[in-house]
N, C-alpha and C positions, 0 to 999 in steps of 0.2 A: 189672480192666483189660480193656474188652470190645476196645479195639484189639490188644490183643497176644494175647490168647488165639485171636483170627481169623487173625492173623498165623500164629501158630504149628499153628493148621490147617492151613494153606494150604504153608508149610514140610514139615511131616510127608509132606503126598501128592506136593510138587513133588522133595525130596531124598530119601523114601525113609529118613525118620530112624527108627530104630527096634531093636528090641534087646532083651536081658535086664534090664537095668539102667541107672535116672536116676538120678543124685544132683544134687540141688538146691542150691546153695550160698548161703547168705543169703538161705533161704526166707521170713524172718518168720512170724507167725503165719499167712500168708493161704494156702489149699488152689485157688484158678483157675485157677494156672498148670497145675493135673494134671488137667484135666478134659478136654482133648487128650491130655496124654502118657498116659494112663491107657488108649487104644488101642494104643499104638505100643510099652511099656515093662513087663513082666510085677512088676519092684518099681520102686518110686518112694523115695528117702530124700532127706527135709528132711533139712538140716544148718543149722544157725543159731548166731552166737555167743554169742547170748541166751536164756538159761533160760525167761524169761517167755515169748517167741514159740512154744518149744516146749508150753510148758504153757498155753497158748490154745488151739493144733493139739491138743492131746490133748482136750481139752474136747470140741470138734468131732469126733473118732473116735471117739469113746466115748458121741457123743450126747447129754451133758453138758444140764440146764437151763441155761438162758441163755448156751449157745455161741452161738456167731455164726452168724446165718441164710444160709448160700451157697446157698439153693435160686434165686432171681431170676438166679445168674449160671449155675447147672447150666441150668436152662431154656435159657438163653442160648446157651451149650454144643452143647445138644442141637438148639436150632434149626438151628443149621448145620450140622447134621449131619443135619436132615431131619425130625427126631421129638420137639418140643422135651417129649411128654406123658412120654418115658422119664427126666424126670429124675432121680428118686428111684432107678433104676438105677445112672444115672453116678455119682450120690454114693455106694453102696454098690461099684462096680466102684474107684474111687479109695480110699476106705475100706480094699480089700483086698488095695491094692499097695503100702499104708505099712504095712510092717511094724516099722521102729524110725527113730527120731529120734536125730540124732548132731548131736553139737558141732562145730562144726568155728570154724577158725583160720586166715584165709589167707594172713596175715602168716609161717606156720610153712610150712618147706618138705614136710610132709604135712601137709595143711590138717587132717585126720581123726585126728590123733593123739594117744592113742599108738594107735588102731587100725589097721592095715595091711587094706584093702580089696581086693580083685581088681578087675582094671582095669576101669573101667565102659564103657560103650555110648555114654554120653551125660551131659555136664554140661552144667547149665543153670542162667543167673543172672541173676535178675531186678530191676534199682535196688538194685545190692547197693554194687560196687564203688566207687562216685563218694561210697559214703558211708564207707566201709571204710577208705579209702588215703587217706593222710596227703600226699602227693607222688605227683608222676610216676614214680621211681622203684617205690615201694609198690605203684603201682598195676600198672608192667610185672610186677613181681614176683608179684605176688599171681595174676595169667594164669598165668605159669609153676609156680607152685605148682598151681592148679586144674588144669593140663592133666598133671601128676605122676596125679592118679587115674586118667586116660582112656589108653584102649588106644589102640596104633597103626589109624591109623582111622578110629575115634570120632570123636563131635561135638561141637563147642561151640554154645552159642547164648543168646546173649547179649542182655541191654535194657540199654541204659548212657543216664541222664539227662546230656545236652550243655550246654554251656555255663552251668552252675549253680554258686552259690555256696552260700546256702543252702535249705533250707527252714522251715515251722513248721508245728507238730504243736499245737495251743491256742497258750500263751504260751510255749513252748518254740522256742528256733529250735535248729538243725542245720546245723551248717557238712557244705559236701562240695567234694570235689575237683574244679576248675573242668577239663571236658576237653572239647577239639574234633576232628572225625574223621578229622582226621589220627591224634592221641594215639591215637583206638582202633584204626584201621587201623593204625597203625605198634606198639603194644603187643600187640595180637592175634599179623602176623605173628614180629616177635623170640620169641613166647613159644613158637612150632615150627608156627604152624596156616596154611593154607592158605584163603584166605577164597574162599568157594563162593555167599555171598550176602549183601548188605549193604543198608541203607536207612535213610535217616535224613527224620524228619518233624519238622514243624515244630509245635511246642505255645504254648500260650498260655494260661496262668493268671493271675491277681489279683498284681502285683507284692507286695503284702502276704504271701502264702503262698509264695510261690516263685520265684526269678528264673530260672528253665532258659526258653533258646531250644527244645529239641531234643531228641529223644532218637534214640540210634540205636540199629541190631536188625540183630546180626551171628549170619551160621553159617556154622562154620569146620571146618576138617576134620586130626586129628592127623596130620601129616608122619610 
């Protein structure tokens, strides 16, 4: 997702996010999102509720034959950052800020349990939630549960798919919880955060694959 990894460039130098430790909450298989935070964040932990996502990501760490090729998106990466010939860098600097892969739960009031973590620097979730949460309820919930890992402080930041019902993956469709930005402005602050920057843009895909108006792209700050 080359708009949001630009995004969250431009985030990192304009708030200053940064820290000892991200955890990613319903990473999926996919490593883009850390080819930013991999300046800003000394470890990086996926967390995923799916076994298979993590055992994709491992394929890819371990340089695996036929892991998935992120070199076109490191390039990409690196352009914006000036140098795009350092790719093979960032994928090795990202490489050696995942240290371990965790389950995680956000329906449970520690998403990471039964682990008990030290409070992180920074949680970050990407098209997680709108697929996760079964209701509005779930879904304020599930904010307050992720913001249980984060110190007083700390950041949120967020990609939440707007006004979506489902999508499809081949001939699989995927129901998700239909939300508009009020729902995420008003579930962000009840869950304790203090919104520091918001933006929501307007998208357009094949109604056959997907019905989202929107997506929005929150950073928030623990109260």
């Amino acid at each position: 997702n080359r708009g949001l990894m630009s995004g969250n460039r431009q985030l990192k130098h304009r708030d200053g996010i940064k820290g000892d430790t991200l955890i990613d909450i319903g990473s999926g298989p996919t490593i883009y999102q850390y080819f930013s935070a991999c300046e800003s964040f000394r470890e990086i932990i996926p967390t995923d509720y799916t076994d298979k996502n993590h055992e994709e990501m491992q394929r890819w760490l371990r340089k695996e034959q036929g892991a998935f090729d992120w070199s076109s998106i490191a390039k990409y990466a690196c352009e914006l950052e000036g140098d795009r010939e350092k790719w093979a860098q960032k994928e090795e600097k990202v490489r050696s800020r995942i240290k371990q892969l965790l389950k995680c739960d956000v329906d449970q009031s520690n998403p990471l349990a039964p682990l008990s973590l030290p409070p992180a620097d920074c949680i970050l979730s990407t098209y997680c939630l709108e697929v996760s949460s079964k209701d509005l309820p779930a879904f304020r919930s599930a904010l307050k549960n992720m913001g249980s890992l984060l110190k007083r402080g700390g950041h949120l930041v967020l990609a939440i798919t707007l006004e979506i019902s489902f999508f499809m993956i081949g001939q699989n469709r995927f129901h998700c919880l239909y939300l508009e930005q009020k729902h995420l402005e008003e579930g962000v602050k009840e869950a304790g955060f203090e919104i520091k920057w918001m933006d929501v843009a307007k998208i357009n895909f094949p109604l056959s694959l997907i019905d989202a108006k929107g997506a929005g792209f929150v950073v928030a700050q623990k109260r």
